[in-house]
C-alpha positions as CSV (number, residue, x, y, z in Angstrom):
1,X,80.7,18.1,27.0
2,X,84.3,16.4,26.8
3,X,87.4,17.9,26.6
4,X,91.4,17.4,26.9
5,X,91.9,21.0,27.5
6,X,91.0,21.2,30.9
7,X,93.0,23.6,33.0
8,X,94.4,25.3,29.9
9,X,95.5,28.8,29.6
10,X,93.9,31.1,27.3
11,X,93.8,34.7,27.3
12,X,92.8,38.1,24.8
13,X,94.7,36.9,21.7
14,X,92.8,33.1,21.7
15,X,90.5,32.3,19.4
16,X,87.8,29.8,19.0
17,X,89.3,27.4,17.9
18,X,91.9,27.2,20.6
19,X,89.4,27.2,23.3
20,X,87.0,24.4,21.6
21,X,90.3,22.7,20.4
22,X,89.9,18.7,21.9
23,X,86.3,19.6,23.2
24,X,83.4,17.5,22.1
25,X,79.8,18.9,21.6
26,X,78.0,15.6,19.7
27,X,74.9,15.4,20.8
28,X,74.6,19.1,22.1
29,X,72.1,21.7,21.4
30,X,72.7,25.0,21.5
31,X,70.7,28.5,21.0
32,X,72.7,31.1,20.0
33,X,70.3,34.6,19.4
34,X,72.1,37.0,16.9
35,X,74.3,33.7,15.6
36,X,74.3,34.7,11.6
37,X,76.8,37.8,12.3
38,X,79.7,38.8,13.8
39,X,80.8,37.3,17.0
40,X,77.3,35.3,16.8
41,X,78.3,33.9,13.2
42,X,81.7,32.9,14.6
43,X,80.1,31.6,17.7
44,X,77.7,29.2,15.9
45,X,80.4,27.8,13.4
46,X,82.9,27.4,16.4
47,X,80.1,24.8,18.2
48,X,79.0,23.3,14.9
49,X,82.7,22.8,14.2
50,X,82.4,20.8,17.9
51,X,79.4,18.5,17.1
52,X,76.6,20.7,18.4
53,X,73.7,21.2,16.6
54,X,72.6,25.4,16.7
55,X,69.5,27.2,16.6
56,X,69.9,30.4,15.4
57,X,66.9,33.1,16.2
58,X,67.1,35.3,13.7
59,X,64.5,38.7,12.9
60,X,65.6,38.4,9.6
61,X,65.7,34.4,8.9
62,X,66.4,35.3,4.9
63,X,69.2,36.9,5.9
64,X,70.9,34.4,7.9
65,X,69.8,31.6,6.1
66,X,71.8,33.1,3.4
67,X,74.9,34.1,6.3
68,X,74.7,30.0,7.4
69,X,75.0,28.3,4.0
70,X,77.4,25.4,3.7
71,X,77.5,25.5,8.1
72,X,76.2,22.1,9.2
73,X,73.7,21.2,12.2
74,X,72.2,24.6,11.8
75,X,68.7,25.4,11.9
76,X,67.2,29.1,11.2
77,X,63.7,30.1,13.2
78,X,62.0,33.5,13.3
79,X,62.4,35.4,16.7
80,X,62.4,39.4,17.6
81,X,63.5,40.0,20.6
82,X,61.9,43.3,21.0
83,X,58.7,41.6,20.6
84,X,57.6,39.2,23.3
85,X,54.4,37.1,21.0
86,X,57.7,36.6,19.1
87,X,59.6,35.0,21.8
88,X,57.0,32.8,23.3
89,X,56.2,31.5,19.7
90,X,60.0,31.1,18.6
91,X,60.0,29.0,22.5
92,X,57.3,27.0,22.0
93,X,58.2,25.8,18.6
94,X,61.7,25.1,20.0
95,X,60.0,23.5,23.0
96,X,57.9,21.1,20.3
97,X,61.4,19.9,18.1
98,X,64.1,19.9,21.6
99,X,63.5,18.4,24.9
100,X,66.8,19.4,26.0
101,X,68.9,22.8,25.8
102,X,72.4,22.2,26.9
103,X,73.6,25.9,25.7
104,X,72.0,29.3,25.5
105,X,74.2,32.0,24.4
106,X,72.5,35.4,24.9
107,X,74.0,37.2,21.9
108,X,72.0,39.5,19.9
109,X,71.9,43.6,20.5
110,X,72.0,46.6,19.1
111,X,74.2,49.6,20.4
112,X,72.8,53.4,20.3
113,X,70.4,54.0,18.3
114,X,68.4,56.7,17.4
115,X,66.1,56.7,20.1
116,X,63.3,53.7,19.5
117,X,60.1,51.8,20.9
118,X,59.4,48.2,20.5
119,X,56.7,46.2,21.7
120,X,55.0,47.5,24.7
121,X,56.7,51.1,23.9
122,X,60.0,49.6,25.8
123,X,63.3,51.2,24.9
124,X,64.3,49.3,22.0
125,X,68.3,48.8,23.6
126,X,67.0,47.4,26.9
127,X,64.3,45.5,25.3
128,X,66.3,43.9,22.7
129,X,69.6,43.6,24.7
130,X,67.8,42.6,27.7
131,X,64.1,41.8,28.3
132,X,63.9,39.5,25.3
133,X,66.7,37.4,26.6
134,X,64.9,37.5,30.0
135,X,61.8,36.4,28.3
136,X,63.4,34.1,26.0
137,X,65.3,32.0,28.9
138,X,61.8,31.5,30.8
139,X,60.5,30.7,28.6
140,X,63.1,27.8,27.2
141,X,63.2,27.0,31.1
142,X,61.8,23.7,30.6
143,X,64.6,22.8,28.1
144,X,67.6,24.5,29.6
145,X,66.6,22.1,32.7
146,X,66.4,19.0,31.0
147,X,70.0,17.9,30.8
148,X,71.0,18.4,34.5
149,X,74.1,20.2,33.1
150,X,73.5,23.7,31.0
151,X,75.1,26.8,30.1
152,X,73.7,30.4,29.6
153,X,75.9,33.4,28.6
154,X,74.7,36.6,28.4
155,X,77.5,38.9,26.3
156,X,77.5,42.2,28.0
157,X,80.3,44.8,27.0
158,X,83.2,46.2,29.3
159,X,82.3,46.6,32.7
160,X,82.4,50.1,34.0
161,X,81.4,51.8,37.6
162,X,79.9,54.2,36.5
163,X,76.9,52.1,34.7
164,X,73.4,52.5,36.6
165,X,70.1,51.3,36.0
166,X,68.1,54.1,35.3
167,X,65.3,52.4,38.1
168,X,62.8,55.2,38.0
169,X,62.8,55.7,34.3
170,X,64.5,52.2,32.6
171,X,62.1,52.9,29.5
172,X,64.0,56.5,28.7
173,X,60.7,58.5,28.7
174,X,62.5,61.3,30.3
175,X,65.2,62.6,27.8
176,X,66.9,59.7,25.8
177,X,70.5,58.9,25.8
178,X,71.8,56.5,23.4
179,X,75.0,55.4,25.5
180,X,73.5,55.6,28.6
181,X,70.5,53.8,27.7
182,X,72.9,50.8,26.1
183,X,75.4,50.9,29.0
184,X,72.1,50.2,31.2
185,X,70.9,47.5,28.7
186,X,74.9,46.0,29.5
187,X,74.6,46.2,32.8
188,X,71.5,44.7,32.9
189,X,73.0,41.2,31.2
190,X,75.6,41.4,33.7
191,X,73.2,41.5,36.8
192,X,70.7,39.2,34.8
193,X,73.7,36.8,34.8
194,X,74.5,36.9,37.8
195,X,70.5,36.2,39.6
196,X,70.0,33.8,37.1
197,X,73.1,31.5,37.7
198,X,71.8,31.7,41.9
199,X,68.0,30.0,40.5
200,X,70.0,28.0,38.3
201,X,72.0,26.2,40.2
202,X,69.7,23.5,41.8
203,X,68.8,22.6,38.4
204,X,72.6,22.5,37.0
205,X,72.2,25.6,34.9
206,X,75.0,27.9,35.7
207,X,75.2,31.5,33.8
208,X,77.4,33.7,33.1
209,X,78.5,37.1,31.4
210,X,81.4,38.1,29.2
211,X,82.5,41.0,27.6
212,X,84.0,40.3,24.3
213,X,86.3,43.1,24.0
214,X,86.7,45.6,21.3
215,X,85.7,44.2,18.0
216,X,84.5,46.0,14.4
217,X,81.2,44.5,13.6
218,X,77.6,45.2,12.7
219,X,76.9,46.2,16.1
220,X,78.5,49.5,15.1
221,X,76.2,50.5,11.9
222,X,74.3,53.1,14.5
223,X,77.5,54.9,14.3
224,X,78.7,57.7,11.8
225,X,82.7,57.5,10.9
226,X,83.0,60.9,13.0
227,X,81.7,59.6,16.1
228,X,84.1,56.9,15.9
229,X,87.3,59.4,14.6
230,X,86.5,61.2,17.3
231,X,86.2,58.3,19.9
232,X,89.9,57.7,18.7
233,X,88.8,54.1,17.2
234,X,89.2,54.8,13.4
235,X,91.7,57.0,11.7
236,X,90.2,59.3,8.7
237,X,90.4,56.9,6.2
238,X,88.8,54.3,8.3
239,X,91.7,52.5,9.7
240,X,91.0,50.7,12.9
241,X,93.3,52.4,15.6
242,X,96.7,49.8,16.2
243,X,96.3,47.2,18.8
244,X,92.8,48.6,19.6
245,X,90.5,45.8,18.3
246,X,90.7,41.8,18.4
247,X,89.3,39.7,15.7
248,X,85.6,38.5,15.4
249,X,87.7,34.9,16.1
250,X,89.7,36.0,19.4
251,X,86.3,38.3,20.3
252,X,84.3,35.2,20.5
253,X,86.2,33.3,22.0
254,X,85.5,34.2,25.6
255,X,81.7,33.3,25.1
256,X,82.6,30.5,23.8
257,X,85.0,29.3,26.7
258,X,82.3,30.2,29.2
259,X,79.6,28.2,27.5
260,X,81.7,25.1,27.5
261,X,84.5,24.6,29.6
262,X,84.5,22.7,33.0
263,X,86.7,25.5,34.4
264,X,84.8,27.8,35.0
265,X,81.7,25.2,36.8
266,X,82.4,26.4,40.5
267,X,82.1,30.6,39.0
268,X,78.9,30.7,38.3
269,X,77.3,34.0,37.8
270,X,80.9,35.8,36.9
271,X,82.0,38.3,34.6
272,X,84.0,36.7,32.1
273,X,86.8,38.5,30.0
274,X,89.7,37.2,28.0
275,X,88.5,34.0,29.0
276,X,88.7,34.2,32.2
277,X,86.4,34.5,35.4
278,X,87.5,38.3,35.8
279,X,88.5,38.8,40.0
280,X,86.3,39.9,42.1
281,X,82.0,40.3,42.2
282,X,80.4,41.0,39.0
283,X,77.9,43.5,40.8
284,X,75.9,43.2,44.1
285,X,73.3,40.7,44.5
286,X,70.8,42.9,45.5
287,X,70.5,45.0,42.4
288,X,70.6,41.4,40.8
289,X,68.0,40.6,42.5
290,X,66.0,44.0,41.7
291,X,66.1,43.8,38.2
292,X,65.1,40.1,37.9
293,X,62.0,41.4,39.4
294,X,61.6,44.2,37.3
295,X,61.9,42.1,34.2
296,X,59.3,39.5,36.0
297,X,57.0,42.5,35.9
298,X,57.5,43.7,32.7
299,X,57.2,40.6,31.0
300,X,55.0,38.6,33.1
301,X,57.7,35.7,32.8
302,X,59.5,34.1,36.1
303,X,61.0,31.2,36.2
304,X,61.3,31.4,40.2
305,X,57.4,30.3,40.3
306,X,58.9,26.7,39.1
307,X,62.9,27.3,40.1
């Protein structure tokens, strides 16, 4: 990746284009999972607008075939997260057509909904939001490795204290909550983050999370208007709340920034908002460290047996 933007300033109100502005991506590959909507849609035509060439995994590859058209160096393949014979199929095809993954932009989610099982009867927030990605970047391992130089970035939300992972019940068997069981499935891209850019790093693949800030998108459809009235986002006739909300442009910027520029090289693992490396740790190692092995376990995927 080159760029004659290094050291530049950006901040909440940039937008993709100003943090890709001088940077060339020919000759780069990038994954980006939930890439044919919202931020993921602006994501992928921000890199193809670079050079790169973008996979987008998509459960609904009609959908965003139709969401792509007339973007260039995109290809469309068929992956749900929440399903892991999905990922390892959607991996190995990927594996067959690229030897080399220089970007893998952890994207897709879903945010409370009605309570759900996927797959193994896994709590369809953290299996979606997080286990598939944990699967999915094992599993493209080989790939991700291959350049000597490679970026993951796992989109979390805003960073609170009070998150937790729910470590004697992460599946929600006992009495479902939709925000807590998301705000774990957050937190759990910021630790994964975090553990994954320490394995990473002998190999040149440095990781990172971001919160994109507040932006109106898809990811809200789980929501009635009331809920979000009363959350003091919309008005009653639907009008975002003033100064509230950045554009799907300025919201994926920050993602974009971390997957590409050579600022951020020596922050590895950090929490990225605004596009910045936000001060201080992300979260403690240790639970890092807890729930990579957790998600080992439940997936039977760990890249620490070849890392």
């Amino acid at each position: 990746m080159t760029s004659d933007t290094t050291h530049a300033t950006f901040g909440a109100h940039s937008t993709t284009r100003d943090v890709l502005a001088g940077v060339d991506l020919t000759g780069r590959t990038a994954v980006v999972t939930g890439g044919y909507s919202g931020l993921g849609l602006a994501t992928t035509r921000a890199l193809t607008r670079a050079g790169a060439r973008v996979v987008v995994p998509a459960r609904r590859p009609d959908a965003a075939r139709q969401a792509l058209a007339g973007v260039a160096r995109v290809e469309v393949e068929q992956l749900d997260l929440g399903d892991l014979a999905s990922v390892r199929a959607f991996a190995e095809r990927f594996l067959r057509h690229h030897p080399a993954l220089d970007i893998l932009i952890a994207g897709a989610g879903i945010m409370a909904c009605p309570e759900t099982r996927v797959g193994h009867g896994w709590e369809a927030q953290f299996a979606t939001n997080h286990l598939g990605h944990h699967a999915l970047t094992n599993l493209l391992w080989p790939a991700l490795t291959a350049p000597g130089a490679a970026r993951v970035v796992s989109v979390a939300s805003g960073r609170n204290p009070a998150w937790r992972i729910r470590w004697d019940d992460v599946q929600f068997e006992r009495g479902y909550d939709k925000w807590e069981a998301y705000t774990q499935s957050k937190l759990a891209n910021i630790l994964f983050a975090r553990h994954l850019d320490l394995l990473g790093r002998p190999h040149g693949v440095r990781a990172f999370s971001v919160n994109p800030g507040w932006i109106l998108t898809a990811l809200q459809r789980h929501l009635a208007a009331e809920e979000m009235v009363a959350a003091g986002w919309i008005d009653t006739d639907g009008t975002p709340r003033p100064g509230l909300f950045k554009t799907v442009e300025q919201g994926a910027a920050t993602q974009v920034w971390a997957a590409t520029s050579p600022d951020v090289e020596a922050d590895g693992g950090g929490y990225c908002v605004d596009c910045r490396v936000a001060d201080g740790s992300p979260t403690d190692s240790v639970s890092a460290a807890r729930l990579w092995a957790l998600s080992a376990d439940l997936t039977g995927l760990d890249l620490t047996d070849r890392a």
